[in-house]
N, CA, C and O of each residue as an XYZ file, in Angstrom:
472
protein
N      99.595    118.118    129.615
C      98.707    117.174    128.946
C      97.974    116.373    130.022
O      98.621    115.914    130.963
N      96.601    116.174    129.925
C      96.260    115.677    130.807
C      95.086    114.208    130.337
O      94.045    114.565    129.784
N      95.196    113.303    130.466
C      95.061    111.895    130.079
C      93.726    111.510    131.195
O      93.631    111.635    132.416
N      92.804    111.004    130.174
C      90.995    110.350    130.316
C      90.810    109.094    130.175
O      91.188    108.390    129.238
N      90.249    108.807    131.062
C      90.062    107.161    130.491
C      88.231    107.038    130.634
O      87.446    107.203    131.568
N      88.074    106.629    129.040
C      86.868    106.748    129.307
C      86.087    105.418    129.644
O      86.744    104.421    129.943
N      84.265    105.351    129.597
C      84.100    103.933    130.400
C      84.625    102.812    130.085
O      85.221    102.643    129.021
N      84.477    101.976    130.907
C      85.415    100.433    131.062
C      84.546     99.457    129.664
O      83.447     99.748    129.190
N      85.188     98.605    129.363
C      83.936     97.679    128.967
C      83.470     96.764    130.071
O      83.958     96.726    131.200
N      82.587     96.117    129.674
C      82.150     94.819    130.659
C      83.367     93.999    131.033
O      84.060     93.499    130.147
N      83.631     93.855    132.233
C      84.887     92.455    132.512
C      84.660     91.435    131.463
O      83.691     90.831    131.003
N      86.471     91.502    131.186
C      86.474     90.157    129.809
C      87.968     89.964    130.609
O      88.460     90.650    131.504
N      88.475     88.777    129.935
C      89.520     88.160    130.347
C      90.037     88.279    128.795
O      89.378     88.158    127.762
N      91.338     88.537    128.957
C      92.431     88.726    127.258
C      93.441     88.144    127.760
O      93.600     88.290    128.972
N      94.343     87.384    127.063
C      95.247     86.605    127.366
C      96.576     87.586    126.928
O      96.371     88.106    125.831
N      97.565     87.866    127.382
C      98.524     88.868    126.928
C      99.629     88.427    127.519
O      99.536     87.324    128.057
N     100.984     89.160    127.586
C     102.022     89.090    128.225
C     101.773     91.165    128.471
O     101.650     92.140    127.731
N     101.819     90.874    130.030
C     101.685     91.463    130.624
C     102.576     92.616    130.378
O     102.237     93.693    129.888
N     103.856     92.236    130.807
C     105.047     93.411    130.574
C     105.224     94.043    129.204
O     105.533     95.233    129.140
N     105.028     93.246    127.992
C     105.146     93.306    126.769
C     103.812     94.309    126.480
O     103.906     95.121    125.560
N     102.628     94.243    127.241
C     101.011     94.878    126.821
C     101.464     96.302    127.588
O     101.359     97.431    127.109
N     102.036     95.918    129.007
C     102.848     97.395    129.722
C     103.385     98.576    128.639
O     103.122     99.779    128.654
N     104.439     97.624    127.457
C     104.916     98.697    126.906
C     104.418     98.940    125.532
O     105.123     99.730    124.904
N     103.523     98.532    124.980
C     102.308     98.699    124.282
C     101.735     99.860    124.627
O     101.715    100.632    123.669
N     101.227    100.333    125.675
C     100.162    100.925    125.880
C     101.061    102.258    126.430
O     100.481    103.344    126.465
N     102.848    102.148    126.970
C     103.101    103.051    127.069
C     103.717    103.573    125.950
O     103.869    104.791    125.865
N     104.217    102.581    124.793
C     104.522    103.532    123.252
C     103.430    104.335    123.009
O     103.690    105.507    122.737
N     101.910    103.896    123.048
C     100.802    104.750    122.433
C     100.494    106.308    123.481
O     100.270    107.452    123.086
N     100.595    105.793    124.847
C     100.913    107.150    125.068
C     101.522    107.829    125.036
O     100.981    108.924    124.878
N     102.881    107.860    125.128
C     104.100    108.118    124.480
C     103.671    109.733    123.477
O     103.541    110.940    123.684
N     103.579    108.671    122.258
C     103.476    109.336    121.295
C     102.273    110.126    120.990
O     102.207    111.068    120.201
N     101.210    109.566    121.800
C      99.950    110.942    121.754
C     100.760    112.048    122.767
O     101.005    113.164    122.310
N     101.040    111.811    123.720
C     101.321    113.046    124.487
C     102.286    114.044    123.965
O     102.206    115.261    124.126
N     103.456    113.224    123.148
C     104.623    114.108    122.222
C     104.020    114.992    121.459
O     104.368    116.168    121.353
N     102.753    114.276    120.688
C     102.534    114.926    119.607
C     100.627    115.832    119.948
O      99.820    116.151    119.075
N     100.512    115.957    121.097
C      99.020    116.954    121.389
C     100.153    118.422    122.050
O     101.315    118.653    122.387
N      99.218    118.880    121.952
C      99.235    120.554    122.111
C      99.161    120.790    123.562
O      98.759    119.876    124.283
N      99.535    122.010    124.102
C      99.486    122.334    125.591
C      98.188    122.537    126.165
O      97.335    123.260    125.651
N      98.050    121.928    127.181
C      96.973    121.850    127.649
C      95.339    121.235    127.005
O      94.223    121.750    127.067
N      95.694    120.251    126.547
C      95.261    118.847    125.419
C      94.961    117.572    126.372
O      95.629    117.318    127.374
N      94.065    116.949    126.002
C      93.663    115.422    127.011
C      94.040    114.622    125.465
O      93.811    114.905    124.289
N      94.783    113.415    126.213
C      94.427    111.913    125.866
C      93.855    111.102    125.885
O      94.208    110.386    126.822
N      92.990    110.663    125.298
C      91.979    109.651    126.072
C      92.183    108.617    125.373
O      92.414    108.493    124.170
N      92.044    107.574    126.539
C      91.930    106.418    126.660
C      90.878    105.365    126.756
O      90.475    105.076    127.883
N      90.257    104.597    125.448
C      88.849    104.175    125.575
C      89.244    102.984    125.113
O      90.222    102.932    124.367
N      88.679    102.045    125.412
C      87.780    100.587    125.173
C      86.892    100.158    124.753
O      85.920    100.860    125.032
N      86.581     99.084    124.023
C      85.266     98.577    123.251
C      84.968     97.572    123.017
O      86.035     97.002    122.786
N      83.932     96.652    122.863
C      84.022     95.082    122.964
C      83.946     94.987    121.276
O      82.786     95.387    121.176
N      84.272     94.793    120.188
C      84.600     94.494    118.984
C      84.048     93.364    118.547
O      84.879     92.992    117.719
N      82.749     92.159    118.560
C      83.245     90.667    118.094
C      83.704     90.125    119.122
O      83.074     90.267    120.169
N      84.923     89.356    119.110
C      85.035     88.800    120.676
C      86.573     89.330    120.956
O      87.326     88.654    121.656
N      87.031     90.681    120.322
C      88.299     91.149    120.387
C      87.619     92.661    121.176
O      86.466     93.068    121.037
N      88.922     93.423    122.169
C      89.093     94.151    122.754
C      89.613     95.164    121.773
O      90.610     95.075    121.056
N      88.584     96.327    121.902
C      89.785     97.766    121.240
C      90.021     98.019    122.137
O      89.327     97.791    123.128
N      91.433     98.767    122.120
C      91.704     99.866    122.596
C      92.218    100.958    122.164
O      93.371    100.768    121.776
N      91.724    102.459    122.017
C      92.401    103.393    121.342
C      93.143    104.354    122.496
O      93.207    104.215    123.718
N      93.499    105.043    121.902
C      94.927    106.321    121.912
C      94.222    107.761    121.672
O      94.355    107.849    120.451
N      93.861    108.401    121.890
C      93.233    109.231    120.892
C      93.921    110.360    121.022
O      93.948    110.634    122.221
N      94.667    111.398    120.201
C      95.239    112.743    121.201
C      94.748    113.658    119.823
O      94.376    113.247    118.724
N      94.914    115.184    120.377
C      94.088    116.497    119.600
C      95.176    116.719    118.707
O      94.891    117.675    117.987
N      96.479    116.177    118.399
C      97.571    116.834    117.445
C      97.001    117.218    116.059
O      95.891    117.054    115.552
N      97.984    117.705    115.688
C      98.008    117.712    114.319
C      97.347    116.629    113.329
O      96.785    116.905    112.270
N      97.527    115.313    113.890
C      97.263    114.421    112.658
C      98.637    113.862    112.140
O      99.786    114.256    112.339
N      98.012    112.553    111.227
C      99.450    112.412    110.854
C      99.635    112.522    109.264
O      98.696    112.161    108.556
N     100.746    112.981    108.710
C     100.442    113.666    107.338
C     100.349    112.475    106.551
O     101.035    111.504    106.871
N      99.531    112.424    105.487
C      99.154    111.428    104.504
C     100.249    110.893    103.944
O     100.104    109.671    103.893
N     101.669    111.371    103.331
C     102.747    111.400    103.006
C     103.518    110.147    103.682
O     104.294    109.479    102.999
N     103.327    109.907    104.783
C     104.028    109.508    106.323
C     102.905    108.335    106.601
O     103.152    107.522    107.492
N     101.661    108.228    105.850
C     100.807    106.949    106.628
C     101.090    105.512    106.312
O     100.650    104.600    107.013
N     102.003    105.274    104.999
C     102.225    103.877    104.837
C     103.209    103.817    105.818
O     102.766    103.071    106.691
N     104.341    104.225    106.136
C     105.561    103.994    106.990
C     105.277    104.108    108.598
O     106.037    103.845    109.530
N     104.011    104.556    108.613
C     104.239    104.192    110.510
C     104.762    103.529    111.314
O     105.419    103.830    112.310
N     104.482    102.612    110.897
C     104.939    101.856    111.783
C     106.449    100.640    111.199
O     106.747     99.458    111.375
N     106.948    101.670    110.565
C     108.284    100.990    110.042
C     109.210    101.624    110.895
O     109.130    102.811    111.213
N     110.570    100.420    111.474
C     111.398    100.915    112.249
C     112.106    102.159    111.451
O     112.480    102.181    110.278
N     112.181    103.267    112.520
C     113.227    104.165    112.013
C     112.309    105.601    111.619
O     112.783    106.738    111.638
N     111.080    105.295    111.311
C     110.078    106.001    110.439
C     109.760    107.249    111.370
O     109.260    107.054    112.478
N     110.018    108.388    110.972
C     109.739    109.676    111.555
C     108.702    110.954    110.879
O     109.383    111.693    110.168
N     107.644    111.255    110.923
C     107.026    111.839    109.841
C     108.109    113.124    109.802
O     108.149    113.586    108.662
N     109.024    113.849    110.767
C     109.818    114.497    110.505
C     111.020    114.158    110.986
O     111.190    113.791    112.149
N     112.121    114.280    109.943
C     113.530    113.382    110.240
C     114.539    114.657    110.211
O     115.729    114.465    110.463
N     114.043    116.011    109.889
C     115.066    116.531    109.269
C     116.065    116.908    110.986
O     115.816    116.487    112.115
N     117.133    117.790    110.535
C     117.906    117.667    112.170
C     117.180    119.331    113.363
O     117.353    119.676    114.532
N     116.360    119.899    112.144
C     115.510    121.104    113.196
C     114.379    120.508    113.898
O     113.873    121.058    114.877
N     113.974    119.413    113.433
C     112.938    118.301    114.102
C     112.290    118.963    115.664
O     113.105    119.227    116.549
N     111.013    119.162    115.868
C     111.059    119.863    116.872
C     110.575    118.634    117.696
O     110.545    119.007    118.869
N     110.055    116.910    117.575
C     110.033    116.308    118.714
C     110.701    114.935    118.470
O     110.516    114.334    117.412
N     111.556    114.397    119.554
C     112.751    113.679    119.707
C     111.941    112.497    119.144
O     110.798    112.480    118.686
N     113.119    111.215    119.351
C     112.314    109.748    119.868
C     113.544    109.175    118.311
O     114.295    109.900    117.658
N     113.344    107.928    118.192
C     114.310    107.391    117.720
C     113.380    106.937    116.246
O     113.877    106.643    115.159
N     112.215    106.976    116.519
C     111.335    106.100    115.110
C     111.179    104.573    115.556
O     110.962    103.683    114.734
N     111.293    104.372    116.778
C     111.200    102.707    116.923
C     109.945    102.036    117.219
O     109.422    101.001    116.805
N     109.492    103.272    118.377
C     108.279    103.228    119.107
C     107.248    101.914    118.960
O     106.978    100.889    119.586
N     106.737    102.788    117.399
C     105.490    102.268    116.851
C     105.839    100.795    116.340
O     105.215     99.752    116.541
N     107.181    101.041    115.521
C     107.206     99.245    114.691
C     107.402     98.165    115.985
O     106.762     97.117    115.900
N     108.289     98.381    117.224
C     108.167     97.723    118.059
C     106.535     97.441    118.754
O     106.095     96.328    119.041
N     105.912     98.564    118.902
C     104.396     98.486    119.209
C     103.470     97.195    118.316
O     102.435     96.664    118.719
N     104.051     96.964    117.279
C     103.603     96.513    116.267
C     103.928     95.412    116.126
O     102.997     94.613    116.026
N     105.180     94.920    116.060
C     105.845     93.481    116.204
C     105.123     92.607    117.829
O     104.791     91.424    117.910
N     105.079     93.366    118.626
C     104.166     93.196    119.984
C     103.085     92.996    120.302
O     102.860     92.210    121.223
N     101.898     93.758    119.525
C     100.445     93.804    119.346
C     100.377     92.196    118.230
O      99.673     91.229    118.523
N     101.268     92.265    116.989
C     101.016     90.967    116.474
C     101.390     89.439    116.715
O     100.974     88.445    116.119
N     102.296     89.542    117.766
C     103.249     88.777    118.023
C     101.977     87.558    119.515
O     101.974     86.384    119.885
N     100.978     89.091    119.906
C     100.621     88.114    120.581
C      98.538     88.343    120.433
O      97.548     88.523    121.142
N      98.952     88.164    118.981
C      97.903     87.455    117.909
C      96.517     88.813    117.665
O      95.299     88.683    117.545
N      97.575     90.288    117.672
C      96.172     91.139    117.819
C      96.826     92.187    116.519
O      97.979     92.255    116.093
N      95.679     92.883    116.142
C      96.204     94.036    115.156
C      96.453     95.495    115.932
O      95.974     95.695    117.048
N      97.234     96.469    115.243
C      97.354     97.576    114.972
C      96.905     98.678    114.136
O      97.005     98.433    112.934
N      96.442     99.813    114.430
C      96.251    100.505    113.467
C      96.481    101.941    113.797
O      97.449    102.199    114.511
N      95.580    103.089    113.295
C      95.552    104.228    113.104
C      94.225    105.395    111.841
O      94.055    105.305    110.625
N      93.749    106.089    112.588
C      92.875    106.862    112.538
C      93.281    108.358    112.801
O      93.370    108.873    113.915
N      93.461    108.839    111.854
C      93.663    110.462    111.877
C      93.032    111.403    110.431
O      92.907    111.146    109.234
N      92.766    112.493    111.234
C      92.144    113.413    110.594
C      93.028    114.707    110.439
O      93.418    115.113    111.533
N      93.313    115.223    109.705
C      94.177    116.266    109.319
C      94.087    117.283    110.128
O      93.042    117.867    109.841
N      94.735    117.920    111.168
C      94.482    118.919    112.462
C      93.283    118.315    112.774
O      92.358    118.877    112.187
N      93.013    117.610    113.304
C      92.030    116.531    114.943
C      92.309    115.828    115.214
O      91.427    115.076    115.629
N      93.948    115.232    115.294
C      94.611    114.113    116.410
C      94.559    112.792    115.091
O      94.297    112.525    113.918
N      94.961    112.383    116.187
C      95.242    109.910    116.159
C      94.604    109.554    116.875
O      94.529    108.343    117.087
């Protein structure tokens, strides 16, 4: 898997906790890279929003099944739980991603298309 970062925005200053934004940004890659295909990019983009910062995740997977989109980001939440499960991880990832992103006053979300990624 090989990971893009596309252009910067203009220098802005965001107020964050640093270590806490560290593992933010490594749950989201995380889980794009688990879930894209061999030999697949991640990309990594930015956007000035209003006076808020995006940042997306984007990877070529599957998608995430419609079935599975209210619970994302609930601890524990696996779109596949059964025990033939073909990729690991505990289900924590995202709700921790989430308690983190809000905790220091920003949202979360998700964008997927049925086979064309998150």
């Amino acid at each position: 898997i090989s990971l893009s970062i596309n252009e910067p925005v203009p220098e802005v200053l965001i107020s964050v906790d640093s270590q806490r934004f560290m593992q933010i940004i490594s749950n989201l890659l995380s889980n794009a890279i688990k879930y894209s295909p061999q030999q697949e990019t991640v990309t990594i983009s930015t956007s000035l929003q209003n006076d808020y910062v995006r940042i997306s995740v984007t990877d070529r997977g599957n998608g995430i099944p419609k079935e599975f989109r209210s619970r994302i980001f609930q601890k524990f939440a696996q779109a596949d739980s059964s025990d033939t499960r073909e990729k690991g991880g505990t289900g924590l990832g995202l709700a921790i991603t989430r308690e983190l992103v809000e905790h220091m006053g920003g949202q979360v979300g998700f964008e997927s298309i049925p086979g064309q990624g998150a």
